[in-house]
N, C-alpha and C positions, 0 to 999 in steps of 0.2 A: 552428635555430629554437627558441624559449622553449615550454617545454611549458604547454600551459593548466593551470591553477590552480581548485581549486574554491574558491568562498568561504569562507572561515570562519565564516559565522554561519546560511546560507539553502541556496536551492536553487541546485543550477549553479557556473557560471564564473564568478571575478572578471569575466573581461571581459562578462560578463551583467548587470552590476546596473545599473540606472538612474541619471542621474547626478542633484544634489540640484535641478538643472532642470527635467531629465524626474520625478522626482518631484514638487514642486511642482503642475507638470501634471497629475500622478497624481490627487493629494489633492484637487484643485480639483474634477474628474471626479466624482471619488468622492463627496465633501459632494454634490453637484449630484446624483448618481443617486441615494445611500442617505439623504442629512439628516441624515447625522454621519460626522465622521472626518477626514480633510484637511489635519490640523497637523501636517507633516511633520517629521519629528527624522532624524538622522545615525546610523547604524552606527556603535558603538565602532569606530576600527581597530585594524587586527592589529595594530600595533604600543604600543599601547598597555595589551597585556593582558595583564595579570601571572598564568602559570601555576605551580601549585605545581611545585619544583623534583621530577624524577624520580627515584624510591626504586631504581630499579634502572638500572644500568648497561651500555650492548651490549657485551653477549660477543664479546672479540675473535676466539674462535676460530668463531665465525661467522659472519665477514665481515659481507658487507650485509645480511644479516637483516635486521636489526634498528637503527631509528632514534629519536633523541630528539627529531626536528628541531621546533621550537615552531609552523612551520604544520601539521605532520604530527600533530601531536597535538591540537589547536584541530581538526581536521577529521574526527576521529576520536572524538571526545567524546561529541557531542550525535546524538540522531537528526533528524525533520524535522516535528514536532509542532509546532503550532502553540505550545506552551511551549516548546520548545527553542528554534524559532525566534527566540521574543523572549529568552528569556537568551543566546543569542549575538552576537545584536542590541547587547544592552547589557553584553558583556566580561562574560560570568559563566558561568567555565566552572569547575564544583566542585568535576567529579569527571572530570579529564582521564586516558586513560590515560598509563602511564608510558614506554611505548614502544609502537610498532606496529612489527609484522612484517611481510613483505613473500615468502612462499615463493613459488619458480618448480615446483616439483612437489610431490607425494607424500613423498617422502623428505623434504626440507625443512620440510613441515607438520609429519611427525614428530620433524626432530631441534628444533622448536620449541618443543613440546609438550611434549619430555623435560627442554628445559631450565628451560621456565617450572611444571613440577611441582617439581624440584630445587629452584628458587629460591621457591616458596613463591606464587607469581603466578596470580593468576587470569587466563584467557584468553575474549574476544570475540570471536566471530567475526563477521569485518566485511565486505559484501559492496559494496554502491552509498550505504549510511550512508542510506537512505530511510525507516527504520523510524517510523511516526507513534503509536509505543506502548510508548517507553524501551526497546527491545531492544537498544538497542548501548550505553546508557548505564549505564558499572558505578558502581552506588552503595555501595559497599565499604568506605564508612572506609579505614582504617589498611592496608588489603589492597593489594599490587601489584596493576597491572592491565597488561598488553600484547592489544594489540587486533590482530587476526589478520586481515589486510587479503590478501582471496584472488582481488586483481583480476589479479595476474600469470597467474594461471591459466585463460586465455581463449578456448582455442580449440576448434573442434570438429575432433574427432579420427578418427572416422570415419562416414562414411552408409553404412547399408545403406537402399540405394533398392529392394530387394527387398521389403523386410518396412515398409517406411515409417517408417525408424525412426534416429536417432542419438545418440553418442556426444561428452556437451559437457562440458566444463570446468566447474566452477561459480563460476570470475569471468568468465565470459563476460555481458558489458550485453546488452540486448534489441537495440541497434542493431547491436552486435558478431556475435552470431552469426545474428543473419536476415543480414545481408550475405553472411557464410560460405555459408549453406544456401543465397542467393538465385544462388550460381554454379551449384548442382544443380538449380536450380530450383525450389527446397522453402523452405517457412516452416515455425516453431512455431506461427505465429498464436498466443501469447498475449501479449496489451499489456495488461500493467498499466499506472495510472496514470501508476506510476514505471519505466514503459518504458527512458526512457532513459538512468537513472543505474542500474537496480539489476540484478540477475545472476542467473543461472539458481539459483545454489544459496542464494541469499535466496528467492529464490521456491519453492523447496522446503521450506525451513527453516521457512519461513511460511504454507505452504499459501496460497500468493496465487492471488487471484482473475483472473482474466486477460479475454480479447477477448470471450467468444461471451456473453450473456446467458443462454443456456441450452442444455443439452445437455454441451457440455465448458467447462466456467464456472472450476473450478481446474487447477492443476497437476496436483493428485491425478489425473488424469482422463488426463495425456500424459504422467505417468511409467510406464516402464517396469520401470526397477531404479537403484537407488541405489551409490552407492559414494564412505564417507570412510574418517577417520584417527580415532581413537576415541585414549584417554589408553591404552586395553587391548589397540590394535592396531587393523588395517584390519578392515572392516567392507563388506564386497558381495555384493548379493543378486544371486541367478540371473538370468539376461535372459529373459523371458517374456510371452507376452500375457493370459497368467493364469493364476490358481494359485489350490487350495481347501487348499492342503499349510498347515494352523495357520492363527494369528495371521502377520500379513506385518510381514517384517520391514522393506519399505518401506515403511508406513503410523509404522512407530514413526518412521522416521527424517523424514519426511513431518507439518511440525509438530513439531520436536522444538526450534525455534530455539537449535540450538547447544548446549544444554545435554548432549548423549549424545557430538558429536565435531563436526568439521568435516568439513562434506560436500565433497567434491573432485572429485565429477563424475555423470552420471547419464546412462544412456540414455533418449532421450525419443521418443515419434510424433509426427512430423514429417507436413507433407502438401502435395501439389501447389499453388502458390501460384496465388489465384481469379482467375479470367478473367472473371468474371461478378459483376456486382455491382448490387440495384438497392433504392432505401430512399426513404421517405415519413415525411412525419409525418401524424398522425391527430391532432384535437382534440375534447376531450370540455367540456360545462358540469358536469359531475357528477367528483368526483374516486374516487369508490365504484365508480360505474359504469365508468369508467376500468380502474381494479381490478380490476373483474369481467371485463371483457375480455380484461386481461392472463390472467389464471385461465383461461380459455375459452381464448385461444392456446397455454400453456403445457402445458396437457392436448392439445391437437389434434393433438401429431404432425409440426405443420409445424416445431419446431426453427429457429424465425429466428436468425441470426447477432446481432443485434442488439432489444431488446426491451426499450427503458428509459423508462420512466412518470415524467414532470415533473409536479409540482403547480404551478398557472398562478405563483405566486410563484420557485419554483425556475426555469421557463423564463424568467418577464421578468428576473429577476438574470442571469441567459447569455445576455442578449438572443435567444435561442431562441423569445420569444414574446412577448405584449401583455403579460400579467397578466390577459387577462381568461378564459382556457382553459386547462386541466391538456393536456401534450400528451404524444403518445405517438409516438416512435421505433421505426419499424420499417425493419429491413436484412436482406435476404438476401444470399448467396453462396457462389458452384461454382469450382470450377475446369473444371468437365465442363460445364455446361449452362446455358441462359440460367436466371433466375428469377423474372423477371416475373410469370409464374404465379402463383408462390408468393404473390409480394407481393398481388396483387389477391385472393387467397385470405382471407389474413391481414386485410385491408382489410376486405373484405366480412364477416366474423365481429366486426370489430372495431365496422361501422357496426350490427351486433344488438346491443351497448349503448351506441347511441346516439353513435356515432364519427363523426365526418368527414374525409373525407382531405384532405389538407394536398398541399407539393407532392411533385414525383416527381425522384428523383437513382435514374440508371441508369447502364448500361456497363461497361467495360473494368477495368484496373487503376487506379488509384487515379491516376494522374498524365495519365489521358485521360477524366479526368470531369466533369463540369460545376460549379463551386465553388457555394455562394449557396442562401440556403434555411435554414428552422429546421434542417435537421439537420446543415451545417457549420458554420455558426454553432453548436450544443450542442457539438459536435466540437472547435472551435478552443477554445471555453469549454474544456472538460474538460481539454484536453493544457496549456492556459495556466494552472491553476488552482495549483498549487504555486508558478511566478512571482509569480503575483498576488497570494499571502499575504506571500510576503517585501517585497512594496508595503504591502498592508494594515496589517501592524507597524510599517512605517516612518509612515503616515497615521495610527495610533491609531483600526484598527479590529479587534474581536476575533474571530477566523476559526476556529470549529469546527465538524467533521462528526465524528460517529459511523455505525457501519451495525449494520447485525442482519441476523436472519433468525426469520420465526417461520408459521406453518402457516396457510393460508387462511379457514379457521372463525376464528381467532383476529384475522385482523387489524384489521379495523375497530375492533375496541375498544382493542386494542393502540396501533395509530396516533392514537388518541384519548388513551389516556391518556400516553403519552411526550410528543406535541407539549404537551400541557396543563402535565406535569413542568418540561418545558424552557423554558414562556416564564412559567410561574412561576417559577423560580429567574434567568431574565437578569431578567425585572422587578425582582427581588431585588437584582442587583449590579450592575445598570449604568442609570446614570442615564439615562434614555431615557422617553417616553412610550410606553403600551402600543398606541395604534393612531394612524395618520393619519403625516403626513412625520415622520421620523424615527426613526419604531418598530426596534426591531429587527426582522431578516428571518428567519424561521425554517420552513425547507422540507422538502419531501421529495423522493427520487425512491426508483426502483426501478434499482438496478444488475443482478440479475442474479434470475430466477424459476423456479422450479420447479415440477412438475405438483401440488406438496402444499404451496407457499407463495414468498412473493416473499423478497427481501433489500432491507425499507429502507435506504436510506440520507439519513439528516438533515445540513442544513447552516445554520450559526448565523451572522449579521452582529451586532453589535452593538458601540456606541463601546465604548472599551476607557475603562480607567483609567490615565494614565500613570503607568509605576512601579507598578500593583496588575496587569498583566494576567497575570500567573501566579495567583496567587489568585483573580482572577476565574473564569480557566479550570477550574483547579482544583475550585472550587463547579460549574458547571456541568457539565462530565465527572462529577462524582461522583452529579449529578440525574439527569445521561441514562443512566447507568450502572445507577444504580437502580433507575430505573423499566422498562430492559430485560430486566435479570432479573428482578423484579419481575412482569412480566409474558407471563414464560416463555419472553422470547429469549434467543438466544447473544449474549454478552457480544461476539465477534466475528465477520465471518463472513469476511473477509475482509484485516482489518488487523494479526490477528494478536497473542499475548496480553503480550508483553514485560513490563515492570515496571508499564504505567500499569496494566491491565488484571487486573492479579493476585488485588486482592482478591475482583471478581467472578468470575472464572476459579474460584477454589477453592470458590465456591461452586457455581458449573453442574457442575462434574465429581464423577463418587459417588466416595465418600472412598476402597472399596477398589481405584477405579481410580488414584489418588494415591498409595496406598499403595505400587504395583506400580509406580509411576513412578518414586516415591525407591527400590524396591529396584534397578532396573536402569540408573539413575544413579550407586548404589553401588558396583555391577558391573564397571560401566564408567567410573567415573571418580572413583575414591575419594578421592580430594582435593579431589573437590569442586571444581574451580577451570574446569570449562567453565560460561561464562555464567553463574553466580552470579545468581539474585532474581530467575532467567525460570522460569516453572512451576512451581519450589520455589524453598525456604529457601537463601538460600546456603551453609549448610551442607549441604546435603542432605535437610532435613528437608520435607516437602511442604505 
C-alpha cells in the first residue's frame, strides 16, 4: 500500500484536495453566499517548483536520519497561516529547510542535535506543521536549516490508571493517541482545531488551547511533567500533582516553542471518557447582553464543557444561524452522571440576560447522538475550517482570524475598538464596499472564558488581490495586532507567538522577563541554532 502524502501547499492529503470541478462548485457557492470571490485559479504543482539546492548534505554515518527528498522539504517549509497557505499555493517556498530529520527515540534526537551544532545548522522543531504564526518557518538567510520532524515518536508508553494519568511521546497526533488511551478506556479530551494533524509536543510547545471552554482550556492545565533533549542535555521534570518548590520548570518548557530543546515526551492527566453529554444553543438580540451572560456562567461554578458566543454574522457564516441573532453554545459532560441538569441550570441564568434556548442535542457517546441543529452545524463549521481556506485561496478570498484574551471591565470597549481597527484597514486594501452584498465579513466569537474575562476570537472574509494577498494580509494582521495590544490584550492566547507574532510579543512581555529568557537560552543552547526568530533574536539576543 502507497502511504498517504500530505499536500505541499495546504491542509491534509494530496488525496483531500478538490478537484478544479469540485472547486468551480466551490467558488460558485462562495460568490453566491459572501458577493465576492469565485474565480478559481490552480495550485502551482509540486513538480514545478524550483527549490534552492540543499547547503548541507546527509550524514552517511547516520543512516536514515536524515533526508533531502524535494516533497519532504516543500512540506516542511511553511506553516498553515493563511499567508503560507497562498505562497505554497503559488511555488514560493523561500526559505525551505535543507534537510529534515526523522528520530525514532531520545538518543537519535541527540545524536541529531550534536551533528547539526557541528555543522553550524540551525534546528526546527517540527511536530503536525499546523503552526498559523511562522513557527516552523526559518527565515535565516545564508544559515542551514534541518527541520526536526518528531512524528516517529508516537506512542503512549504507559497509563497509570491509578493516578489518572499518562506517559506520551511527543509525535503522537491527537487521533493517534486518543485511539491508544481509548483501549483503557481513557481520553486527554483536548481537540484543538488542529486535532488531527498536530502532536502532543506541538501542543506543549505552544501552550495550545484545547476542548473545554472553561476550566481546563490549555495544555498548561493536563501537563503533568515534561521531558526533552536540550543542545546541554536531557531535560525532566519530577512527576507530580503539584509543586510550590521555585519557578516550574515545566511552565519554562511549556511555551518555550522549541527554542530551549525538543520536547520528546510528557506525562499528562488523562480521564474516563464521557458517557454523558447534552448541549443547546441560546439566542440573544443583544451582543453585550450575550456577553454578560457568558460573564455570569463563567463566575457560577457550573464549568460547561462547552461555552462559545457567535456574533449573529459569525453564526450565519457557519450556517449555525439566520444573521439575525448572536448565539450561544452551550455543552456539558460526565462520564459519571447525567447533565441535563446542569444544562437547564446554565439555560436559565443565561434567559437573566435576555437568552432563549435554541434546540436540545443530549446522550451517549458521540456516535449515538442525534446530528442536526445549530450546534452540529458550528461543530462541522469549526472541524472544516482549515479545509475551507485551502478553497478560499484557491476562489480569491482573503481568510483571517486572530484571538486575544483581555478582562471583563475591559471588553466592550476593547471589542469596539479592534472591530473598528479591522474593518478600517480591509476597507483600506481590499476593494469591496463597506456595507450591503459584498461587504466584507468581519466577526467575533468567544472560544474559551474565564471567571476575569473571555478569549475573542475574530474572523475576516474579504476578496483578495490576486498576486497582492500576502500584502494584503500582512496590512491587516499588522492592524489587528495593533490594536490588541494597544488595547491591553495578549498578542495571543492561544495560537501561539512564532515569527508572525514577535514584534508584539516583545512588546507585552517586561523586558527583565526577556532578559532572563536569552540568559537561559544561552545556557542551554549557545549556538543559538534551536528555532532561531521564535521569542528572541536569532542570535540569541531577545
Amino acid at each position: 500500500m502507497t502511504e498517504r502524502r500530505f499536500k505541499h501547499w495546504g491542509w491534509g492529503y494530496e488525496d483531500q484536495q478538490p478537484s478544479m470541478g469540485e472547486l468551480e462548485r466551490a467558488g460558485a457557492g462562495i460568490r453566491e453566499a459572501l458577493g465576492f470571490g469565485g474565480e478559481v485559479e490552480a495550485p502551482t504543482p509540486e513538480g514545478a517548483i524550483d527549490l534552492r539546492k540543499p547547503r548541507l548534505k546527509p550524514p552517511e554515518e547516520l543512516g536514515d536520519l536524515f533526508t533531502d527528498d524535494h516533497h519532504e522539504r516543500l512540506v516542511h517549509s511553511l506553516g498553515k497561516a493563511y499567508r503560507d497557505v497562498v505562497r505554497g499555493f503559488r511555488g514560493e517556498f523561500e526559505s525551505p529547510p535543507d534537510l529534515v530529520a526523522s528520530p525514532r527515540d531520545e538518543s537519535e534526537v541527540e545524536l541529531i542535535l550534536d551533528w547539526c551544532e557541528d555543522a553550524g545548522a540551525a534546528v526546527v522543531p517540527y511536530g503536525g506543521g499546523t503552526s498559523v504564526v511562522g513557527g516552523i518557518e526559518a527565515r535565516l538567510g545564508d544559515r542551514p536549516v534541518v527541520s526536526l520532524d518528531m512524528r516517529r515518536l508516537d506512542r503512549v508508553l504507559e497509563v497509570d490508571a491509578e493516578s489518572l494519568a499518562a506517559r506520551i511521546q511527543a509525535g503522537a497526533t491527537g487521533p493517534g493517541l486518543e485511539e491508544q488511551l481509548k483501549e483503557h478506556g481513557l481520553t486527554l479530551r483536548h481537540f484543538p482545531q488542529s486535532f488531527e494533524y498536530s502532536t502532543l509536543g506541538g501542543w506543549v510547545a505552544t501552550r495550545a488551547g484545547g476542548h473545554f471552554a472553561t476550566l481546563y482550556t490549555h495544555i498548561d492545565d493536563l501537563v503533568e511533567s515534561v521531558r526533552a533533549v536540550t543542545p546541554r542535555g536531557r531535560w525532566e521534570s519530577r512527576r507530580l500533582p503539584g509543586s510550590g518548590a521555585g519557578p516550574s520548570p515545566d511552565r519554562m518548557l511549556i511555551g518555550s516553542e522549541g527554542i530551549l530543546g525538543a520536547i520528546t515526551e510528557a506525562w499528562v492527566r488523562i480521564r474516563p471518557r464521557p458517557r454523558f453529554k447534552a448541549s443547546r444553543g441560546v439566542e440573544f438580540d443583544d451582543f453585550h447582553a450575550a456577553a454578560r451572560a457568558v460573564r455570569a456562567l463563567s463566575q457560577s461554578g457550573l464549568h460547561p464543557s462547552n461555552c462559545r458566543l457567535l456574533d449573529a454574522l459569525e453564526a450565519a457564516t457557519t450556517g449555525a444561524g439566520s444573521g439575525d441573532r448572536h448565539l450561544l453554545i452551550l455543552g456539558f459532560e460526565s462520564p459519571h452522571h447525567p447533565v441535563d441538569q446542569l444544562l437547564e441550570t446554565a439555560i436559565e441564568l443565561a434567559g437573566d440576560h435576555g437568552g432563549g434556548p435554541g434546540e436540545v442535542r443530549s446522550g451517549g457517546q458521540r456516535d449515538g447522538e442525534t446530528s442536526g441543529g445549530a450546534v452540529d452545524t458550528w461543530r462541522d463549521a469549526f472541524l472544516a475550517a482549515p479545509y475551507i481556506r485551502d478553497t478560499f485561496v484557491a476562489c480569491g478570498v482573503l481568510s483571517e482570524t486572530f484571538e486575544t484574551a483581555i478582562t471583563w471591565d475591559r471588553f466592550e470597549q476593547f471589542h469596539a475598538d479592534v472591530m473598528e481597527a479591522v474593518r478600517a484597514k480591509v476597507a483600506e486594501v481590499c476593494d469591496a464596499p463597506t456595507e450591503g452584498p459584498g461587504a466584507p465579513r468581519i466577526s467575533c466569537r468567544f472560544t474559551h472564558v474565564y471567571p476575569d474575562g473571555p478569549a475573542p476570537y475574530f474572523t475576516v472574509l474579504a476578496p483578495a488581490t490576486r498576486g497582492g494577498e500576502v500584502a494584503q494580509w500582512d496590512e491587516v494582521k499588522a492592524a489587528a495586532s495593533e490594536a490588541v495590544i494597544e488595547g491591553g490584550g495578549t498578542i495571543t492566547h492561544h495560537h501561539a507567538v512564532g515569527r508572525d507574532h514577535r514584534p508584539w510579543y516583545d512588546r507585552q512581555r517586561p523586558d527583565p522577563f526577556a532578559a532572563a529568557l536569552r540568559a537561559a537560552k544561552a545556557e542551554l543552547d549557545p549556538a543559538a541554532m534551536m528555532n532561531p526568530g521564535v521569542l528572541i533574536e536569532p542570535d540569541g539576543r531577545s
